[in-house]
C-alpha positions in Angstrom: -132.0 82.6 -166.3 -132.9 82.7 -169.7 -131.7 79.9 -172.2 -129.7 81.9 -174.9 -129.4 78.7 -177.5 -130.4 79.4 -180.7 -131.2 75.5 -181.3 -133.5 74.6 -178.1 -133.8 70.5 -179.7 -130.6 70.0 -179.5 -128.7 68.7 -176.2 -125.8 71.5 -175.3 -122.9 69.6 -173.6 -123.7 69.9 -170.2 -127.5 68.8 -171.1 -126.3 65.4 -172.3 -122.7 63.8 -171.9 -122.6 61.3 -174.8 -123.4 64.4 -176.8 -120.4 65.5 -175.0 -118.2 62.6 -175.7 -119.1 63.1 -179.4 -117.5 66.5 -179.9 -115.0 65.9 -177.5 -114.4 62.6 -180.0 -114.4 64.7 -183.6 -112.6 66.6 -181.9 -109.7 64.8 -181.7 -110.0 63.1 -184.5 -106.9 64.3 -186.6 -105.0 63.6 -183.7 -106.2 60.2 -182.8 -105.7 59.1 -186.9 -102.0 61.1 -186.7 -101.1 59.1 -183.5 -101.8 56.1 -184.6 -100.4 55.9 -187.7 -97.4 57.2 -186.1 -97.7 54.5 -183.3 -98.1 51.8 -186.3 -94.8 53.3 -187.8 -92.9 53.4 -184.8 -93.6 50.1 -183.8 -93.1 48.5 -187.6 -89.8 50.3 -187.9 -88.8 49.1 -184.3 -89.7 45.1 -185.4 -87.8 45.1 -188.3 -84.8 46.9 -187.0 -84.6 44.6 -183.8 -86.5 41.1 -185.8 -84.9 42.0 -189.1 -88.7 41.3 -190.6 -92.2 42.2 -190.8 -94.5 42.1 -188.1 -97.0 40.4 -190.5 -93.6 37.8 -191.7 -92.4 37.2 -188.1 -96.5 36.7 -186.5 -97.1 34.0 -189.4 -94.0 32.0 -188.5 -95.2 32.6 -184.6 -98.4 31.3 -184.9 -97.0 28.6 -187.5 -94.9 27.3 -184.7 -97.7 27.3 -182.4 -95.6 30.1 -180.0 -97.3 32.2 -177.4 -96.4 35.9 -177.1 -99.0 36.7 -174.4 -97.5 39.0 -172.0 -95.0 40.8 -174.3 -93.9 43.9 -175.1 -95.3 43.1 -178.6 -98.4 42.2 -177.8 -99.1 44.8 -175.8 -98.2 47.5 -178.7 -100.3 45.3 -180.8 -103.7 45.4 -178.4 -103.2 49.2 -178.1 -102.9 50.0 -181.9 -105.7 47.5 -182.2 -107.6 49.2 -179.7 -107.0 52.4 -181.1 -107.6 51.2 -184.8 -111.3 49.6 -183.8 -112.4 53.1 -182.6 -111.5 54.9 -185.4 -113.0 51.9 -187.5 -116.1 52.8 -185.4 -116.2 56.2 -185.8 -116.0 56.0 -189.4 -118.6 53.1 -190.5 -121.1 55.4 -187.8 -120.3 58.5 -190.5 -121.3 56.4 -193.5 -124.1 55.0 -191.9 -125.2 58.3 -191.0 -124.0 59.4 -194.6 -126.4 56.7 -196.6 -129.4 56.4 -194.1 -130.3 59.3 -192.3 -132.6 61.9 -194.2 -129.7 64.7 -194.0 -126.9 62.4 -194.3 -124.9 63.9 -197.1 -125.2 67.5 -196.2 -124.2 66.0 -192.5 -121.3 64.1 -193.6 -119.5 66.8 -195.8 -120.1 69.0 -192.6 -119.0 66.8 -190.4 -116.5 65.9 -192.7 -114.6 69.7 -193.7 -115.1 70.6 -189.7 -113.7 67.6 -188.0 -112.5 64.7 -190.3 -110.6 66.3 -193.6 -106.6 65.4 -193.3 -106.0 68.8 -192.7 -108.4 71.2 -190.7 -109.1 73.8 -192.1 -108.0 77.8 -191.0 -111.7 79.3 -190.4 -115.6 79.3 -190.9 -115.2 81.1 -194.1 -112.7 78.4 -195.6 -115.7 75.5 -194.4 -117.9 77.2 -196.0 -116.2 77.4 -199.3 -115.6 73.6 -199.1 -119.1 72.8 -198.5 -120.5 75.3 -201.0 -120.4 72.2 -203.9 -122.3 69.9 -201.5 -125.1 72.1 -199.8 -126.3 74.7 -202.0 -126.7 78.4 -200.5 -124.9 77.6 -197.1 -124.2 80.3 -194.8 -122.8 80.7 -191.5 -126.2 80.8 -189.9 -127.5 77.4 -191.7 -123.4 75.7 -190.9 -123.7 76.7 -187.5 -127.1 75.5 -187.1 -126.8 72.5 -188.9 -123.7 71.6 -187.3 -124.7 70.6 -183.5 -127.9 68.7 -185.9 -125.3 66.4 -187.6 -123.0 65.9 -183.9 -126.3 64.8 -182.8 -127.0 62.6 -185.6 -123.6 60.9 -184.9 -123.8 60.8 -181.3 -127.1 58.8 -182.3 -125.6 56.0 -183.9 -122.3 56.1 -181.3 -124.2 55.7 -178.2 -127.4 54.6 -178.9 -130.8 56.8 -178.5 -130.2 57.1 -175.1 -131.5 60.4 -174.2 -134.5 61.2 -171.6 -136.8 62.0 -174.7 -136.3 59.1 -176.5 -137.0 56.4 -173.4 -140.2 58.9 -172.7 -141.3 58.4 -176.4 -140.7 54.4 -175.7 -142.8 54.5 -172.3 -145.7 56.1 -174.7 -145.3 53.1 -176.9 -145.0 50.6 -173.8 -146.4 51.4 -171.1 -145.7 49.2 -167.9 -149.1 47.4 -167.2 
């Protein structure tokens, strides 16, 4: 069976699941941000409805007193929108790392950035490639779609670790078991 990919370097899905979990993580990017801030909202509204102040007020006079609310409904909502908020935190200081250190980092970031990270996603191709035409000069569909999986690769890079069978074959040419 001949292998139809137009970018042979680069680890299709099913070749390599971090590469995988990457797309699979941009995306659901907009809804993971959406959900959370909704979650933070909820639970905020919630408090001061039922406390009559803040979370931030009503944790200060917790800890103050020296109170424990391990095991509560609170604290549980607070772990999960923690949870939640650390990955996107992740996600995001692994874009600007990729966007200050890595050779193609600013063409990768706004592509990265109008395909899977804008507020609002965008309709089509055609409208991406309108947005990046200030940051990447003479981009086409052929270069956006080829350049594309490069930058998801890039990412998944910095997410995971340089975990792939290449990279530990390049290491065991380096250091070789003696």
């Amino acid at each position: 069976m001949a292998n139809n990919r137009k970018n042979h370097n680069i680890p299709s899905e099913e070749e390599n699941p971090l590469f995988h979990d990457t797309w699979k993580l941009l995306k659901n990017y907009r809804d993971a941000v959406w959900n959370l801030e909704l979650a933070v909202q909820q639970v905020r509204n919630s408090f001061e409805i039922e406390f009559g102040s803040s979370i931030e007020e009503f944790l200060d006079s917790i800890y103050l007193a020296g109170a424990d609310i391990g095991g509560t409904k609170l604290e549980n909502y607070a772990k999960s929108i923690e949870r939640s908020n650390k990955m996107l935190n992740l996600l995001n200081s692994a874009v600007d790392i990729l966007r200050s250190k890595h050779k193609h980092g600013e063409q990768y970031y706004w592509i990265l950035y109008y395909s899977y990270l804008s507020p609002q996603q965008l309709q089509n191709t055609d409208e991406i490639i309108e947005k990046l035409e200030p940051h990447i000069t003479n981009i086409s569909k052929r270069t956006y779609y080829r350049r594309r999986p490069e930058a998801v690769q890039a990412l998944s890079s910095i997410l995971w670790g340089y975990t792939s069978k290449d990279f530990l074959n390049t290491l065991d040419n380096f250091f070789p078991n003696k």
